[in-house]
C-alpha positions in Angstrom: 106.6 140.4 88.0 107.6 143.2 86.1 104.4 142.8 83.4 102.6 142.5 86.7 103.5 145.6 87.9 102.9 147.5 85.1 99.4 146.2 84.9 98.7 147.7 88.1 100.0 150.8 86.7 98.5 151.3 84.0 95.4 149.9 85.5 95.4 153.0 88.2 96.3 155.0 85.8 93.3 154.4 83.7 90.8 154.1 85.9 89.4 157.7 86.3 89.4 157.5 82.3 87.4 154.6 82.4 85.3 155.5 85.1 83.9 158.6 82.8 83.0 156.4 79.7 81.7 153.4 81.7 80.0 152.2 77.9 82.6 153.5 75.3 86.0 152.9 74.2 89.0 155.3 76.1 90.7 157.3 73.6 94.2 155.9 73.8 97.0 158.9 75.5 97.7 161.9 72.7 101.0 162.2 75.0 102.8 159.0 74.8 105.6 160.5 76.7 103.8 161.9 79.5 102.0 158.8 79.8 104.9 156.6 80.1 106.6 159.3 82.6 103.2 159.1 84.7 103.4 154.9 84.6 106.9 155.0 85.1 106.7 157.5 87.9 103.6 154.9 90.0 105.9 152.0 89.0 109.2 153.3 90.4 107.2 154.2 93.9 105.9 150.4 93.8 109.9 149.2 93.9 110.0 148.6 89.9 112.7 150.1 87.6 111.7 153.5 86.1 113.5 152.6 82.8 111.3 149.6 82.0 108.4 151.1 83.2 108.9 154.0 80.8 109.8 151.8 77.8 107.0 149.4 78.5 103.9 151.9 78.4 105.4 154.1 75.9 105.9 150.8 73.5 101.9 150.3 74.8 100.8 153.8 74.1 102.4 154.0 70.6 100.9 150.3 69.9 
């Protein structure tokens, strides 16, 4: 459930990035820690813990 919700997340999160480069590759975040606060921050207000958000996507972002 967790994994699930981070998905979602990140998937929200991504979108407008996506949605400007329909053909190319994102560039991944240059701000792992703002990204992980922003994931975090959408996955706390959808009922999930903010620490496990946080370690997830930065863990993601740095991979």
């Amino acid at each position: 459930m967790k994994n699930a919700l981070l998905l979602l997340a990140v998937t929200f999160m991504a979108y407008p990035m996506m949605a400007n480069t329909a053909m190319e590759n994102p560039a991944p975040p240059q701000d792992c820690h703002a990204f992980a606060c922003q994931v975090a921050e959408h996955g706390a207000s959808q009922g999930g813990d903010v620490n496990e958000f946080y370690e997830m996507a930065y863990e993601m972002c740095n991979e």
